[in-house]
C-alpha positions in Angstrom: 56.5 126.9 168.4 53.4 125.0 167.0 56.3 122.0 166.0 57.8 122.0 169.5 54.4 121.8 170.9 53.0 119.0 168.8 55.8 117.3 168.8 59.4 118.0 171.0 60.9 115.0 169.8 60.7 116.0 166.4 62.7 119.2 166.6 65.8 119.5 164.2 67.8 121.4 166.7 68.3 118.6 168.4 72.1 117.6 167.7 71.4 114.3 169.5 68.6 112.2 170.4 67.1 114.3 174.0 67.5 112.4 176.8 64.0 111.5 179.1 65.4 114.4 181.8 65.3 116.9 178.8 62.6 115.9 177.0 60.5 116.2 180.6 61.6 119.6 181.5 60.7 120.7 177.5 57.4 119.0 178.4 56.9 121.0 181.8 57.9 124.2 180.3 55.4 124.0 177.1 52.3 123.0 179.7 53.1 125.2 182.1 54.4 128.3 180.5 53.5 128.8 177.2 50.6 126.2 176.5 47.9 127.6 178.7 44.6 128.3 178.6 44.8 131.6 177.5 47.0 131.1 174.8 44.3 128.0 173.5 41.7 130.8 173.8 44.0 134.3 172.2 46.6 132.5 169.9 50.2 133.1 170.5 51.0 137.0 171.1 47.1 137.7 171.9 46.1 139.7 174.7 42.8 139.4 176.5 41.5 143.2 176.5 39.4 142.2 179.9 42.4 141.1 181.5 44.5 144.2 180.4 42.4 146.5 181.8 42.2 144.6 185.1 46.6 144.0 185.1 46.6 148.2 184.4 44.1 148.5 187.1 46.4 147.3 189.5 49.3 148.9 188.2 47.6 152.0 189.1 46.9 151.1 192.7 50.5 151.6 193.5 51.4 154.3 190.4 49.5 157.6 189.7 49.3 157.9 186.3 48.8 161.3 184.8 46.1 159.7 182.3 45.5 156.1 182.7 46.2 154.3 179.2 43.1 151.9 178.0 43.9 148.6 177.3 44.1 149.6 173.0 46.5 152.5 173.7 48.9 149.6 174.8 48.2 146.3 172.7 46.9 146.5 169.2 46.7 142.9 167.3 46.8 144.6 164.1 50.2 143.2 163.3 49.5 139.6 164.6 49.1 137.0 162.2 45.3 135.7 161.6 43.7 133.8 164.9 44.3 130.8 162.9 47.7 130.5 162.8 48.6 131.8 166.3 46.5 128.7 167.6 48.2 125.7 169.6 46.2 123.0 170.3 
């Protein structure tokens, strides 16, 4: 991912040279998808514990729990690479 990002053009799956069309839609998808701000801030695969709480807090508008998980009962980064090499910039 941190190859595609820095550089589509550059990827060896490409069995011939992309045309503009593709390479625009590759573009679009990375910015608008996958490169955003909280992926610059978490790494790839990070979770923002804030934000968890708030996305189960809504969940539980519409759903009764019978005891509301906390945010670490379902993410735990403890398996993620380091911080460092989840980053795209």
């Amino acid at each position: 991912m941190q190859i595609t990002a820095a550089k589509p053009t550059a990827l060896p799956w490409w069995s011939i040279p992309p045309s503009p069309q593709q390479l625009e839609r590759l573009r679009t998808a990375l910015a608008d998808n996958i490169l955003t701000d909280e992926v610059r801030r978490n790494g790839l695969g990070g979770v923002d514990p804030a934000r968890l709480e708030r996305s189960i807090g809504q969940v539980a508008q519409d759903f009764k729990f019978r005891n509301r998980p906390a945010a670490a009962e379902i993410f735990d980064d403890q398996f993620l690479p380091p911080l460092a090499g989840r980053v795209i910039n």
